[in-house]
N, C-alpha and C positions, 0 to 999 in steps of 0.2 A: 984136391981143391974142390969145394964147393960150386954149385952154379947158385946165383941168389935168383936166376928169373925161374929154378924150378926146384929149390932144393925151400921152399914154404911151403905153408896150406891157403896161402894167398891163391885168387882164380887166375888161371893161364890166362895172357893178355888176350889171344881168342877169344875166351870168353866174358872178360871184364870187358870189351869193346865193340863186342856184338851190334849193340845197337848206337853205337854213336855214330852222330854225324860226320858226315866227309870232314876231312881235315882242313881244307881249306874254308868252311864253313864255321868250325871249332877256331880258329884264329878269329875270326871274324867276332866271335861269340864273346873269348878271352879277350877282346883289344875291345868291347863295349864297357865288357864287367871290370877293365881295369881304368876306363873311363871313367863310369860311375863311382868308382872308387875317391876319386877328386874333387866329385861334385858335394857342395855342401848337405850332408845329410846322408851321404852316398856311402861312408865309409860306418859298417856297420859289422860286427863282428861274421855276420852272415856268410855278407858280400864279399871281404875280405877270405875266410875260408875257403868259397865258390872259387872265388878269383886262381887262389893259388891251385887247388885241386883240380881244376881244369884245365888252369896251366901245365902241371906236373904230369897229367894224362897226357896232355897235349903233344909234349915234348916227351916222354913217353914211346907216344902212338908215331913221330917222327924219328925218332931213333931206334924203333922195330924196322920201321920200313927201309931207313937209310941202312942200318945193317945187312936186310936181307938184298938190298941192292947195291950198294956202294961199300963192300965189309974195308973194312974194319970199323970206320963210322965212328970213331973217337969223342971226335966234339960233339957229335949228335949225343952220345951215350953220354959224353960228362954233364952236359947240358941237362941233360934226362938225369941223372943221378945227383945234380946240385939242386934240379927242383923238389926233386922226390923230400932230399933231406930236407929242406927248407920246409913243406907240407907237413914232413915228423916234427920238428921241431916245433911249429907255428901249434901243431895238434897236442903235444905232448906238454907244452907251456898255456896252452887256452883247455884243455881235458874237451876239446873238439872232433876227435876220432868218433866214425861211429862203425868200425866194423868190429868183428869178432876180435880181433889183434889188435892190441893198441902199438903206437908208436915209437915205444921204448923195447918194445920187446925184442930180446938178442936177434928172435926168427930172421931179421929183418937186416942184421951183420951180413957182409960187409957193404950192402945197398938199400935202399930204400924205393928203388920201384916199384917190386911187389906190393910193399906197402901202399902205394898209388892205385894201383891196379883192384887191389880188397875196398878201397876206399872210394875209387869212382863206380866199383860196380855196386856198390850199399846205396851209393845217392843218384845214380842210374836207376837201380830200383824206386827207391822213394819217390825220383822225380815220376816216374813211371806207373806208380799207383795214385800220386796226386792227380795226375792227370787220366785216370781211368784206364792204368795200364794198354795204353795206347802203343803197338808195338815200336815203333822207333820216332824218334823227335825230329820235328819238321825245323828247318831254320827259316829266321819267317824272310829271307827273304825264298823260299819256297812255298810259303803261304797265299794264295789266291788274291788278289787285289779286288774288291770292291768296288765300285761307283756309286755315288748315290743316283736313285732313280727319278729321274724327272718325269713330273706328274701332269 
C-alpha cells in the first residue's frame, strides 16, 4: 500500500509549513477570510481560493499534529482529507492550481493533502516575495501598535 503523505513530489509537510504562522493564529486568519467572504464585494474568486487553501493547510497542519500526538487522529485526518479534496476540486473546476501538479493528477490518488501542502507552499512563496521575502509572516495581531503622537 502506498503512503499519499510521501509516496508524491509534493514538499514534505516540514517543509511546505516552515514558515507559517502558529496555528492558533492561522484560525484566526481563516475565520477573517471566511468573513470577508460574506461581505458584499468580499467574495471574489481570489478570496475564495485563499479562503479554502488555507483552510486545507489549516486542517492539514492539525491533523499532523493530532496524529503525532493523539494517533490515530481519524477525524482530524478525515477533516484534513475532505478539505484537501474540496481545494482539488474548487482548483481543477476554476484552472486555479498554481503549483507544478495540477489537481487532477492520479499523483494525488488516494488523498489530496499533499496536494495542499505543493499548493500552500507556491503561495507561501508568492506571498513571500510580494512582501520582500520577508522570512516568516507576522499576524497582525503581533504587529506593534502605534499611537498617534501628540504634538
Amino acid at each position: 500500500m502506498t503512503n499519499p503523505d510521501t509516496d508524491t513530489n509534493a514538499p514534505a509537510a516540514e517543509a511546505a509549513y516552515t514558515d507559517a504562522p502558529p496555528i492558533i493564529g492561522e484560525i484566526s486568519e481563516v475565520l477573517i477570510l471566511s468573513g470577508q467572504l460574506a461581505r458584499p464585494g468580499g467574495h471574489t474568486p481570489q478570496a475564495v481560493r485563499e479562503q479554502r487553501l488555507r483552510k486545507a493547510a489549516l486542517l492539514d497542519r492539525i491533523a499532523l499534529q493530532e496524529a503525532a500526538d493523539y494517533p490515530p487522529a481519524t477525524a482530524a485526518i478525515s477533516l484534513a482529507a475532505t478539505a484537501a479534496a474540496a481545494l482539488a476540486q474548487y482548483d481543477s473546476e476554476h484552472g486555479t492550481g498554481t503549483g507544478p501538479v495540477g489537481p487532477s493528477s492520479p499523483q494525488w490518488e488516494p488523498c489530496h493533502r499533499p496536494y495542499v501542502r505543493q499548493e500552500y507552499a507556491t503561495w507561501h512563496q508568492h506571498q513571500s516575495s510580494a512582501r520582500g521575502d520577508l522570512p516568516s509572516r507576522q499576524s497582525p495581531q503581533a504587529a506593534p501598535v502605534s499611537s498617534p503622537q501628540q504634538t
